[in-house]
C-alpha positions in Angstrom: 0.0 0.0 0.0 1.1 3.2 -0.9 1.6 6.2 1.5 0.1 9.5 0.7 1.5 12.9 1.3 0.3 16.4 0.6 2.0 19.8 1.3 0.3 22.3 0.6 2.2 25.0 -0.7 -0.3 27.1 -2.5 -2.2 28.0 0.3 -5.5 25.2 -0.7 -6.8 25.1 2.9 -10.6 24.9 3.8 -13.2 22.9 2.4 -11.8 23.0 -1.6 -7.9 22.1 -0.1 -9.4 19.0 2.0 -11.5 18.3 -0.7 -9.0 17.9 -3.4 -6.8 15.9 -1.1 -9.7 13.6 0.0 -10.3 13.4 -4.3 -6.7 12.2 -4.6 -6.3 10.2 -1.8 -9.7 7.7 -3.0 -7.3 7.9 -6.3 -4.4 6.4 -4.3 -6.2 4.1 -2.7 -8.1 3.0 -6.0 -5.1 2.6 -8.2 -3.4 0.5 -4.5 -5.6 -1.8 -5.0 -6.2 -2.1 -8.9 -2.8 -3.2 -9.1 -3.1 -5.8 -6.1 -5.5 -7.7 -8.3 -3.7 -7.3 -11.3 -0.5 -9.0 -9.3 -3.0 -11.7 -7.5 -4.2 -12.7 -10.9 -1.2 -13.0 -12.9 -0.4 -15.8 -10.2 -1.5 -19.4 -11.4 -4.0 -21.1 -9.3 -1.8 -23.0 -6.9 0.2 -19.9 -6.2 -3.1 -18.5 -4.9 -3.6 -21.4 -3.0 -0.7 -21.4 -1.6 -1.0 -18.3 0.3 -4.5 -18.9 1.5 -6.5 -17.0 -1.7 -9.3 -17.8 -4.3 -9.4 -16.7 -7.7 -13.2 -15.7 -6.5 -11.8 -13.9 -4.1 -10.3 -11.5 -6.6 -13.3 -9.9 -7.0 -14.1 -8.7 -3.3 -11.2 -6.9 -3.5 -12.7 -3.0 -3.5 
């Protein structure tokens, strides 16, 4: 999982700074976890097995 910064140096504070960062921090945290299931299912199914996963259980990744 990724960790997410922000510094503002603009000066966005208040309700449109927060809500930017809020906007790009769902992003982050979208993208984290697109690419978890991209790396889960690139694995065969005995890898998946292996570490205690289901190709079914791909999909309740959200």
């Amino acid at each position: 999982m990724a960790a997410f910064e922000y510094t503002s140096t603009t000066g966005f504070t208040g309700r449109i700074g927060h809500a930017i960062s809020a906007l790009v921090a769902r992003f982050v945290d979208w993208n984290d976890k697109r690419r978890t299931r991209t790396a889960l299912a690139s694995l065969s199914d005995r890898e998946l097995d292996d570490i205690g996963v289901s190709r079914s259980d791909l999909y309740a990744i959200r």
